[in-house]
C-alpha angles and dihedrals in degrees: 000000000000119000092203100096120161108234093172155268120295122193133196115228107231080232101063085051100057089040091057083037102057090038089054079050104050087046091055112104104243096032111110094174152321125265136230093214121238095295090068101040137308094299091324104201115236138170142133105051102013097059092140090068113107097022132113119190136185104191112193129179090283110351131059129190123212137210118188125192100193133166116221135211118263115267094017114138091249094201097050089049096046090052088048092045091052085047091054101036093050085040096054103039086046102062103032088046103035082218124129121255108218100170134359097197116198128203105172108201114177132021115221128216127215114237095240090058094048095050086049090050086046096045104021088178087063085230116176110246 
């Protein structure tokens, strides 16, 4: 009797992938939001339903390969977010896909500002209005 029985294939939707991909991204410290990329508006922020804004994905037999457009929060150290991003985007889809991560890939495009330190920039006498 052979033990080497064929169930099956199962295959992975791109889809589910970004998806995993842009909430693992959103979840990340430092990221303020994902971007649609300049064919959808100058760094559109976008998040909650649309996580898959802002995410690329090549999805193989047993190895995907993601690309990420984000937008960080201002004075964050972007290279130690985007290292930490990479680490919690392969680590997700990794364990809820069983699929091999072979490249997260980051183009930050746009930098966001907290409204207190905007209204600081805009007043720097922090005057009541």
């Amino acid at each position: 009797m052979s033990e080497d029985i064929q169930t099956g294939l199962i295959r992975i939707s791109d889809d589910v992938v970004a998806t995993i991909a842009g909430l693992a991204a959103l979840e990340t410290p430092g990221i303020a939001a994902m971007s649609g990329g300049i064919s959808e508006g100058l760094a559109k922020r976008l998040s909650g339903k649309n996580v898959q804004k802002g995410v690329s994905v090549e999805v193989g037999q047993v190895e995907a390969a993601i690309d990420l457009r984000v937008i960080v929060n201002y004075g964050s150290r972007i290279h130690e977010v985007c290292r930490d991003l990479q680490e919690n985007v392969r680590e997700a889809v990794e364990n809820m896909t069983g699929l091999s991560v072979v490249e997260v890939n980051v183009k930050v495009e746009g930098v966001a500002f907290r409204e207190e330190e905007t209204a600081a920039v805009e007043d720097p006498h922090n005057r009541v209005k």
